[in-house]
N, C-alpha and C positions, 0 to 999 in steps of 0.2 A: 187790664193785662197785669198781672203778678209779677212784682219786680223779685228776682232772683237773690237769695238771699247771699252774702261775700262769705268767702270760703279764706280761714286762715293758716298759715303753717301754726302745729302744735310744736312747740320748741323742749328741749330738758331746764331743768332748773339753772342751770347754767348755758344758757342761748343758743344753743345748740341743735341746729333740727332734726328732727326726729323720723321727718320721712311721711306724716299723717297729715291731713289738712282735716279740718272741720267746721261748719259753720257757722257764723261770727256769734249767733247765739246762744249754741252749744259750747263755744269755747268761754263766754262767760259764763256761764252756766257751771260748766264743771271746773273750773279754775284752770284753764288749762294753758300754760305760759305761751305768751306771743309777743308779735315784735309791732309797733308802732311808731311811726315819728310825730318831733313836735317842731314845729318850724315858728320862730323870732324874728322879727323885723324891729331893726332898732335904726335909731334915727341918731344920728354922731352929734348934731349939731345941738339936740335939743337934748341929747341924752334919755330919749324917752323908747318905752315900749309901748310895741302895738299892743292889744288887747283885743281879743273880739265877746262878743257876749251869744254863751251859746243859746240855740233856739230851743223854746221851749217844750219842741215835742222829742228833744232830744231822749235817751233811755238814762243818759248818765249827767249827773249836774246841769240839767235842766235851767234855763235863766240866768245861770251864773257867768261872771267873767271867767277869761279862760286863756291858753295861749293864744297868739296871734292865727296859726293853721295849724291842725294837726288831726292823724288821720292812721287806720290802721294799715298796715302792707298787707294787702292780699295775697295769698299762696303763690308761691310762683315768680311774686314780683319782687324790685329789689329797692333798697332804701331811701337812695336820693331822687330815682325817678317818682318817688311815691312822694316825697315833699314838696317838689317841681309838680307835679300834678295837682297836690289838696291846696297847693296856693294858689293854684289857677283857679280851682273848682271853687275853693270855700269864698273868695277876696279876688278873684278877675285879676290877681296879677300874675302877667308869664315870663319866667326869668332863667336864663340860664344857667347850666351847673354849676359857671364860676363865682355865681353869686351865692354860691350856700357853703356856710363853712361848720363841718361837724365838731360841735364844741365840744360833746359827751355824751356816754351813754348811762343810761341811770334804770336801774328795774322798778317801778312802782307794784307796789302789792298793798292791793285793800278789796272789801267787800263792804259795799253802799246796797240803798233799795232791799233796806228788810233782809239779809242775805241771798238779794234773788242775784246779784251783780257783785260776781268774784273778777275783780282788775289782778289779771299775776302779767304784767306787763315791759316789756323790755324796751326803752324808749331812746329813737336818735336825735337825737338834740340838736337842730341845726340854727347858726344865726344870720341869717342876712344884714348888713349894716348899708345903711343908704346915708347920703349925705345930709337931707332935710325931711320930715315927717311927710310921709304921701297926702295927697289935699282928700280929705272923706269924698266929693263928688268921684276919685278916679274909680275908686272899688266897686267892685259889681257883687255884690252879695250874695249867695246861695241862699236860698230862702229857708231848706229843711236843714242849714248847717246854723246859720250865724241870723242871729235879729239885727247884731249893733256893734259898731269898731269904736275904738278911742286910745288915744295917747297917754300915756301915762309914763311920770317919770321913773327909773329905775330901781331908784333910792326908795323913791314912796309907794311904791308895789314892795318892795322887800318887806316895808313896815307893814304894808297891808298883809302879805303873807303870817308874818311873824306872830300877828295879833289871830289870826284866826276868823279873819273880815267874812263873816255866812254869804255876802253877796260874792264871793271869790272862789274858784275849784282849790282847794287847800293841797299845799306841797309841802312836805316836811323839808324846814328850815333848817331842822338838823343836822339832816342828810345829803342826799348827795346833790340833792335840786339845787343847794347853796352855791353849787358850782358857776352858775349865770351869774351871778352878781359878784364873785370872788373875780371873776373874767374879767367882766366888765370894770372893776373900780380897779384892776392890776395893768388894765390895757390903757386906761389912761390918767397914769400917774406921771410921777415928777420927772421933766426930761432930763437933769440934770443928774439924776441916779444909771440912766441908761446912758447916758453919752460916757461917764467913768468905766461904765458896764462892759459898752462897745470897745473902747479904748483898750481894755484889758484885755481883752478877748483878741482883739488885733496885733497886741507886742508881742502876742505867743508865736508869732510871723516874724521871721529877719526879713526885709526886701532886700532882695540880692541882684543887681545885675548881670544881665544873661548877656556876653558880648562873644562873640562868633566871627572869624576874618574867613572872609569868602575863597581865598587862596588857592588856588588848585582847580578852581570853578571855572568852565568856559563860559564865556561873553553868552550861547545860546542856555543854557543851563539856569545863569544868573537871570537870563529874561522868565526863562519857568518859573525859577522860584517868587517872584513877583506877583506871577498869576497863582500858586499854590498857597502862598499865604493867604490871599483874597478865598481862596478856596477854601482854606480853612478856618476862617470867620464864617461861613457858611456853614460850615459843618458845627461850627459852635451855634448856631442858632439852635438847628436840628436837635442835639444836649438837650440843651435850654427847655425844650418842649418834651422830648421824654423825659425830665424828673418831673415835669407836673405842668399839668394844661395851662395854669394862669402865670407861671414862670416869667414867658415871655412880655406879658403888659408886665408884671412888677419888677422886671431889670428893667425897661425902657423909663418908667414911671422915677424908680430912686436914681436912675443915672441924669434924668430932667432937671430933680429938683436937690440935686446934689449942694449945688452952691447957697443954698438955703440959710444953712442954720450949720453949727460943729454940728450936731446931730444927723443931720440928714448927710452931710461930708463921710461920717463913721459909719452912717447905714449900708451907703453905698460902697465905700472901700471894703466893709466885712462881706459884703453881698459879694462882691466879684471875684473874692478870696473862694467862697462857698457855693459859687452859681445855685444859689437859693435860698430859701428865709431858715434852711435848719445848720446849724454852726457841726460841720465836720467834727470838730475837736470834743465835743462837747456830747457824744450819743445820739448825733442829729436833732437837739435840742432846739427849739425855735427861738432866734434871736431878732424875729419880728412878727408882729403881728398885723392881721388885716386892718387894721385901722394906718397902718404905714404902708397900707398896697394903692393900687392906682386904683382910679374912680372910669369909673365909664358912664355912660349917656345912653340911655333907652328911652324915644321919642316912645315906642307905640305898645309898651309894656301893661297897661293898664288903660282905659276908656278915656279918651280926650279930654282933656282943662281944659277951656280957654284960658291964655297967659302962663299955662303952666309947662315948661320946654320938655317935659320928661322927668323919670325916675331916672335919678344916677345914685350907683353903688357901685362898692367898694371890691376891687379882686377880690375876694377868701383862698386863702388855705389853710390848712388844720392846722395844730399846736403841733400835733404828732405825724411826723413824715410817716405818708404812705409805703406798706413794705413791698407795693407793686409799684410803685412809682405811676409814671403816665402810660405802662405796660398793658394796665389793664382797668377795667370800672374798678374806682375805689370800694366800690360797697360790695366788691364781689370777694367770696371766701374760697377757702379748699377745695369745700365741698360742692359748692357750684362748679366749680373749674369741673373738678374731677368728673362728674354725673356726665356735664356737658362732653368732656372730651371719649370718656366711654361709649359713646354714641355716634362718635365719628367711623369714617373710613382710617387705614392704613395713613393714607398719603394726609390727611387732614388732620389726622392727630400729629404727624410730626411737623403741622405747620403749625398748629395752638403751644406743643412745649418749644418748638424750636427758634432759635438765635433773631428771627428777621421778621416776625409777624407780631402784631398789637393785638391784643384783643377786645372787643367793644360789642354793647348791648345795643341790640335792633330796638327797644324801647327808646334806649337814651337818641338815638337817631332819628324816630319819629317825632321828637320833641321838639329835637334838635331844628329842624326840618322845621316846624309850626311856628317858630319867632324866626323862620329865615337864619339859620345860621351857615357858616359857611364849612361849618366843621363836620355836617352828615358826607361819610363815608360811601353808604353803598343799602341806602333804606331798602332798596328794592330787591334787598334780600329776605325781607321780614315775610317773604308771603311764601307760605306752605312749610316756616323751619318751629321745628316742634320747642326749639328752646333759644333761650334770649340773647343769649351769647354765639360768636364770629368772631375771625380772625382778620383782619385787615394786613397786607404785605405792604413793608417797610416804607416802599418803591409809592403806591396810592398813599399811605398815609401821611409824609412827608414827602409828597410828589411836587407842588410848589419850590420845595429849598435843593430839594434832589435833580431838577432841572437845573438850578441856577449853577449850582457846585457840576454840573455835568457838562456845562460849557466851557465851565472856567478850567476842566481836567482835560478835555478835548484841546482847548488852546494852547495850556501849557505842555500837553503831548504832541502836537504841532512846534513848539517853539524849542523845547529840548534836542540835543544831539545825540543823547545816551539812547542807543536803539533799547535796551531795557526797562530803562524808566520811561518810555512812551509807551513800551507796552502795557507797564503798569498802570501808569495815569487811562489811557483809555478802555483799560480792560475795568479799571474802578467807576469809570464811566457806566460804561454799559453796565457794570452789577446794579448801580445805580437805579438805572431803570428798570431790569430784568428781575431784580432779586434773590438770583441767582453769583453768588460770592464765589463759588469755588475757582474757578478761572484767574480770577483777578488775585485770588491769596496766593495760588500757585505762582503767579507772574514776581508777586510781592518775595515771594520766600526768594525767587533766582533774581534778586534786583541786584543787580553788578553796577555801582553809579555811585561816584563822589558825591551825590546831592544823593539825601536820603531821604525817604520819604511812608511814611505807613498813615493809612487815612481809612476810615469805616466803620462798621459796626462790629465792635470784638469782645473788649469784657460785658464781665455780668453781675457787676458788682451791684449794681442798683436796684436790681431785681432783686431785694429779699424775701420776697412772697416764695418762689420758687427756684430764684439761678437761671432759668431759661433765657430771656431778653440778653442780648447786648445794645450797650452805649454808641454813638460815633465820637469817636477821638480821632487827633491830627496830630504826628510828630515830623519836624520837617530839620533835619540839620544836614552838616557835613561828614563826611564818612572821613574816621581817622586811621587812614592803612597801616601806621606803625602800631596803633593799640591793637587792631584788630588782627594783624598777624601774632602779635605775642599769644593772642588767647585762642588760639584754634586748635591746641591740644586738648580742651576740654569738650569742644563740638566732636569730634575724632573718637573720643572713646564714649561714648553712649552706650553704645553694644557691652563692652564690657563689665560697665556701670551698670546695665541692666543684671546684667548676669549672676553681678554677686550682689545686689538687694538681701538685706539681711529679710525676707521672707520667702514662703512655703515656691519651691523651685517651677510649681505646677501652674503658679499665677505668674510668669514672666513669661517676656514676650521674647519671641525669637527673630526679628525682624526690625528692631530699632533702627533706623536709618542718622545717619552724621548730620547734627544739626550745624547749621550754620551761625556765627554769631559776628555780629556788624558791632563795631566802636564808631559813634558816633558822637560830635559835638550840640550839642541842640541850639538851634536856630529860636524855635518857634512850637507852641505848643497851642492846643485850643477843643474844642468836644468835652470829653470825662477825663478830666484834668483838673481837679477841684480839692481844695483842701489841700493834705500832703501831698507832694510832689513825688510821682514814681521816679525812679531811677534807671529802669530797665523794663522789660515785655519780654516775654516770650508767646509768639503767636504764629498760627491761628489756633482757633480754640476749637474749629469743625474735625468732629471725630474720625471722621472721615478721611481727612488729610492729615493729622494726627497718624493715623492710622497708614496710611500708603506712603506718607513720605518726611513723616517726623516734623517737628516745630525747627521756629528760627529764633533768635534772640538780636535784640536791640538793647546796648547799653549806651546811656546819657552819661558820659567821661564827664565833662564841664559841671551837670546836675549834683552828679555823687562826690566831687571835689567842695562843690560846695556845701553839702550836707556834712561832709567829712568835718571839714576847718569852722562853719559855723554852730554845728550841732551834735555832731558825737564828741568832740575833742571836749567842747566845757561838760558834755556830758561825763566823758571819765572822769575830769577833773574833781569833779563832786561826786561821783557814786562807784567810782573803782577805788580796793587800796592801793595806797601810796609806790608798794613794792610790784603791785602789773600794770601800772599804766605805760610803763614804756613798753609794752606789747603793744600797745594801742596805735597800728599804722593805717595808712592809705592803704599799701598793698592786700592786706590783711581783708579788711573791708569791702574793696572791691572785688578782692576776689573769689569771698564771699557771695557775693551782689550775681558775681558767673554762675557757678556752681546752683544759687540759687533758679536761676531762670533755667538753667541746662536738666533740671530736674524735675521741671515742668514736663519733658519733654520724655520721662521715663514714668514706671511702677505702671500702674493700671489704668486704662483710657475705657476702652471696649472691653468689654467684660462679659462672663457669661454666669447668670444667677444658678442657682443650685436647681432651680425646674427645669435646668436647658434655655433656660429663654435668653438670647441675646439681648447685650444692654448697655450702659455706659454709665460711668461713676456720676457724672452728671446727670439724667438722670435721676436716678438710685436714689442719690444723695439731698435731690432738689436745692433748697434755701442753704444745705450745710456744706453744700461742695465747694464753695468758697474758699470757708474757714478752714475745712478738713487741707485741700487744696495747696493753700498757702503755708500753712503750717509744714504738709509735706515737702514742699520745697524749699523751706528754710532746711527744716533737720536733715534731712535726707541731705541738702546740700553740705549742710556739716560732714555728715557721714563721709558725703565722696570726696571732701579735700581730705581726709585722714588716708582716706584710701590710695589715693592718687600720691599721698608723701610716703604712706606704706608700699609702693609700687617704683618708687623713685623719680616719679615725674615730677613732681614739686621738692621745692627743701624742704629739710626737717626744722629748718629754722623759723620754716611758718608756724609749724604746728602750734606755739602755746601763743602764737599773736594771733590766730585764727579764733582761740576759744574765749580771748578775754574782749577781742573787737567785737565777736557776737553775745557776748554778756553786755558790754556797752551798749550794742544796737536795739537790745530786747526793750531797755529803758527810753531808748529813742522811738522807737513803733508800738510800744504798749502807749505813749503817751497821745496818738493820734487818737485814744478810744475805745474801748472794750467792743462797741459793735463794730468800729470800721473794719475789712476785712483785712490790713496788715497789722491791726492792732493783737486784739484779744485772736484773731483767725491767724494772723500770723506767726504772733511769738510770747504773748501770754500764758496760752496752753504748754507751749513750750518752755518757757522759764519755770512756772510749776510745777512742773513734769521735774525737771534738773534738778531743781530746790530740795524737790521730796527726796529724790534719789542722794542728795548732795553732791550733788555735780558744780553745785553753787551757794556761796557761804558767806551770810552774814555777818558782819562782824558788829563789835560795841559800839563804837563810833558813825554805825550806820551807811558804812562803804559796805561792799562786795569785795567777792575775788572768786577764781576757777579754784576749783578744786582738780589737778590733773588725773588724779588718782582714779577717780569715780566718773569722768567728763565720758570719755570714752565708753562705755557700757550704757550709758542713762544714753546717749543719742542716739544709741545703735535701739535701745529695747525700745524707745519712743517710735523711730522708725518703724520699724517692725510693726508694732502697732497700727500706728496711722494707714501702711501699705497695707495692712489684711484687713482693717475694716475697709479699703476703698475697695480692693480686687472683691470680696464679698458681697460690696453694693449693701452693706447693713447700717440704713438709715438710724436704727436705736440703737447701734454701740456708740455712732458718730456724736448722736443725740448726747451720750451719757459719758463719752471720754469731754465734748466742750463743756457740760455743766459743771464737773468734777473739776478740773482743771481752767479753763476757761472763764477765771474770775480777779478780782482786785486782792492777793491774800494779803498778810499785814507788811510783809518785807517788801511786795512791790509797792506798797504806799509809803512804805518809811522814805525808798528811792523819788517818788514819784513830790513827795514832800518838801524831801531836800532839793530838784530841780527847779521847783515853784517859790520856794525860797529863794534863791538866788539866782531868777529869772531869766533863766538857757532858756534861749528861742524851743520851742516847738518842733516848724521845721521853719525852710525857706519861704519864701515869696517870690517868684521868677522877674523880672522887670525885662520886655524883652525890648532892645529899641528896635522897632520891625521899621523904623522911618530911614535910621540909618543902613537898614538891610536892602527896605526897598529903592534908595538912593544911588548904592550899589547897586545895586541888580539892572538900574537902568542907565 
């Protein structure tokens, strides 16, 4: 019987596919680029690489040693399933996703075999690290892949490469292959460089304590909040697993073995600052590696030893944070997404872009499924669906943690007196299981209740692939009724704030509804609450609700008092001149902080494109709604305190502490990061914006100052901007206003220079004592 020959995607010069598939012999044949992996097994202990030697009836480097497994991706298939499969198939060993960490990708081009074998090849690099060399008896060999395996160490494969060894498949050294062994000798270097490393990276945190007096709080109230806290360690689990599947063994793993060493002390304190191995502060740079992740135990990965207890290895996850996070298969792109969701119904496409659904390959679930995992979803979907990819709802995928946090909401809405906040808790209940939110935001927005409480899946920060996903986050404090009466003049005028938007009269909305905004002390915080510390929310983010009944806001008073006194003040101190720091107030700042969130809640939500077609800036926008987003409600907030002191509702005596506290803040949120989204998303773009216009002015000494002259027109024309590209839905203006503006130019580094110089915290670090809360509360 004629074995069918493998059909591959024809990719462009740049990895790109192309849409054609061809036969694996036509594609070497005519050089035609495609994609392949190579899969590594490395042994920590002995420091050595697998090796296998290929078979001799092979077409390409015939008898020679070679990577450990590697194999082409067949048409249609996707990256990491194809490594998980050729290491089963070539070497009998079956190993889970979370044991494969893509180190790089690297293009090979040559032509072997008399020019009959054109390699134009595009290669994913994966390395598995185990903790001892697997015994030769466990492999089961493919007979038409592999003759013969062997160990070898690192260091002397490099030499052998180097020399050009005939018995070896040759890699240029030069290039980018060098990258394995750059990895490897950097991943286990001197501890004593990464403990300073850590350390430093850590003091860019003040730890501040977070203290909250229960006062005002009924005896049945305080007993809720007991169970709400618990509820909201739950919901940080939940987090924990959508930034990244293996998340959760490597917090359990560095929180174990914390008391180890300074080292493993610092691992773990930077870790719980960042809920993950990539440093917030830093472009989500990874400030660990898998060799610092937990080890697991697979008895039945490989054919029985006697005496030998199993292969253990090491969690993996990449250098480079995923831009889907655990949202979606890492190895999946745009262009997959897109193909796949074109092919849906109505109601199934807005389950793949919207807010409460995962997406996951029917491949990786049949895998999944074969080593017994307990992570397959819903295999028994793979039969009759034309393409590899499904949606999984929030409620199944995190059904386990979404029960537990569902008792514990039912209880504390049992135990509560506030007829509102019971509604709340059990309305977030039930979304819990349904996956159906609207109810329970609605319930969330009318919460009337000295205990405050917002808990579920809302931003979308984490999703950089697209913006669709949201996080679960927990905010739990006390509702402060004198703060929150002073600020309910700027919930009140929406409507009119709509109205005079310095853009085209035809994109505003006639229907803004009065948002609500709560002053609250914070209690207790937990979910997507990572790195800098928010200040405020405005929520919900469903267009829908948006749309019929306008957003809410939540400001953290306690949060931004501390941000204030620890972090913007030494900030003017150093980068405002001498003559406008006494601008520089609390009032100013916060009320800022309003304005900002309140204008979330205006300019363009639903939208309708220039074909007719109804739509939403999110959306439109995908990955850049974010940035675009947050940017909008800084300026735009700018815009409507001038407004609002131009209308007589605020003094005039805000106005020039309004512009030099948000010249101070730019240098505070530009510092969290050019990709995080308050940084470069939220006021990056924005100070270069100013700068160019001079609205803001360097001086010799390397301070700042406002320019009042010019401040006013650069906010309004920025505004202006940013609202017509959103109401438009024009992903490449958005594209091309963050590139231009959206960077490090030299005056925000001269700023950014002088704060690192004289080492102004970053931001805070919350310390909440939730022992002395729940002591109270009982």
């Amino acid at each position: 019987m004629a074995v069918e020959e493998e059909y591959l995607d024809v990719l462009t010069k740049t990895g790109e596919k192309t849409g054609i598939s061809k036969p694996r012999g036509h594609v070497h044949r005519d050089g035609d680029y495609h994609r392949a992996v190579h899969v590594w097994i490395f042994s920590e202990s002995t420091q050595e690489l697998l090796l296998q030697r290929r078979a001799d009836c092979k077409d390409s480097w015939p008898g020679l040693w070679d990577i450990s497994s590697a194999g082409h991706i067949s048409a249609g298939d996707s990256s990491l399933v194809t490594a998980r499969r050729e290491l089963d198939e070539e070497l009998g060993v079956t190993l889970p996703k979370d044991a494969f960490e893509l180190i790089f990708v690297f293009l090979q081009e040559c032509v072997i075999n008399d020019g009959n074998f054109i390699n134009n090849e595009f290669n994913d690099v994966y390395l598995v690290t185990t903790l001892a060399p697997i015994p030769p008896e466990a492999f089961t060999l493919q007979e038409t892949e592999v003759s013969a395996v062997k160990y070898i160490s690192w260091k002397e494969y490099e030499k052998i490469l180097a020399s050009e060894d005939p018995d070896y498949v040759p890699y240029d050294m030069r290039g980018e292959y060098a990258q394995l062994f750059n990895i490897l000798s950097k991943r286990y270097s001197n501890d004593m460089d990464r403990s300073l490393i850590l350390q430093k990276q850590l003091d860019r945190y003040a730890p501040i304590c977070i203290n909250t007096e229960l006062t005002g709080v009924s005896e049945a109230d305080r007993g809720a909040l007991a169970v709400l806290i618990e509820a909201a360690m739950v919901i940080d689990e939940v987090f924990y697993l959508q930034v990244w599947y293996g998340n959760p063994a490597l917090r359990d793993w560095l929180k174990e073995h914390s008391d180890i060493s300074n080292l493993d002390k610092l691992k773990w304190m930077y870790y719980s600052i960042n809920k993950s191995p990539w440093s917030c502060l830093d472009e989500n740079e990874a400030f660990l590696t898998t060799a610092d992740s937990a080890v697991k135990l697979l008895e039945k990965s490989t054919k029985a030893v006697p005496g030998w207890k199993g292969l253990e290895y090491k969690v993996a996850f990449p250098m480079i944070k995923p831009p889907g996070a655990n949202f979606y298969p890492t190895d999946m792109d745009k262009k997959e997404f897109e193909l796949w969701k074109s092919s849906l119904k109505d109601d199934q496409q807005q389950a793949a872009t919207g807010f409460f659904d995962v997406i996951r390959r029917h491949s990786e679930s049949i895998l999944d499924a074969s080593i017994g995992s307990e992570t397959l979803s819903s295999a028994q979907q793979v039969v009759g669906s034309p393409h590899d990819l499904y949606s999984v709802p929030f409620s199944l995928e995190y059904k386990p943690l979404l029960i537990k946090a569902v008792e514990l909401l039912k209880k504390a809405g049992d135990l509560t007196d506030t007829p509102s906040l019971e509604r709340l808790l059990k309305g977030k209940a039930d979304a819990f299981l349904s996956n159906d939110y609207y109810d329970s935001d609605i319930a969330w927005m009318e919460l009337d209740s000295k205990l405050d409480v917002t808990l579920g899946p809302y931003e979308t920060y984490e999703d950089t692939l697209f913006g669709y996903k949201a996080t679960f986050e927990a905010y739990i404090g006390i509702r402060d009724e004198e703060a929150t009466s002073k600020i309910k003049l700027f919930g009140d005028h929406l409507q009119v704030l709509e109205q005079n938007l310095p853009f085209d009269d035809s994109y505003k909305s006639k229907d803004v509804v009065a948002a609500p905004i709560r002053v609250m002390q914070l209690i207790y915080n937990a979910g997507d609450v990572k790195g800098p510390q928010t200040v405020a929310f405005n929520l919900p983010n469903d267009e829908r609700i948006v749309k019929e009944r306008g957003t809410s806001m939540v400001m953290m008073k306690n949060v931004s008092e501390a941000k204030f006194k620890h972090i913007l003040q030494p900030i003017a101190r150093t980068c405002i001149t001498e003559e406008q720091r006494e601008y520089i107030d609390f009032e100013s700042f916060f009320t800022h902080t309003i304005c900002h969130e309140c204008c979330h809640g205006i300019g363009p939500h639903a939208i309708t494109l220039p074909s007719g077609q109804k739509s939403s800036v999110r959306l439109e926008l995908q990955e850049l709604h974010s940035a675009l987003e947050e940017a909008k409600a800084d300026i735009v907030g700018l815009w409507a305190l001038r407004f609002f002191i131009k209308q007589d509702l605020l003094p005039k005596s805000l106005l020039k502490s309004m512009y030099v506290s948000f010249l101070a803040g730019c240098f505070r949120s530009i510092r969290f990061g050019l990709e995080e989204a308050h940084g470069r998303k939220g006021q990056a773009l924005q100070f270069n914006w100013l700068f160019e216009k001079g609205a803001f002015v360097l001086h010799t000494d390397g301070t700042f100052s406002v320019n009042f002259e010019e401040i006013e027109g650069a906010v309004e024309s920025l505004s202006t901007e940013i609202l017509t590209i959103q109401a438009r839905g024009d992903k490449a203006a958005a594209k091309s206003l963050l590139l231009v503006y959206g960077k490090m130019i030299e005056p925000l580094q001269v700023a950014m220079d002088k704060l690192e110089t004289v080492q102004v915290p970053v931001d805070i670090a919350p310390i909440f004592n939730v022992g002395e809360v729940l002591r109270e509360s009982r």
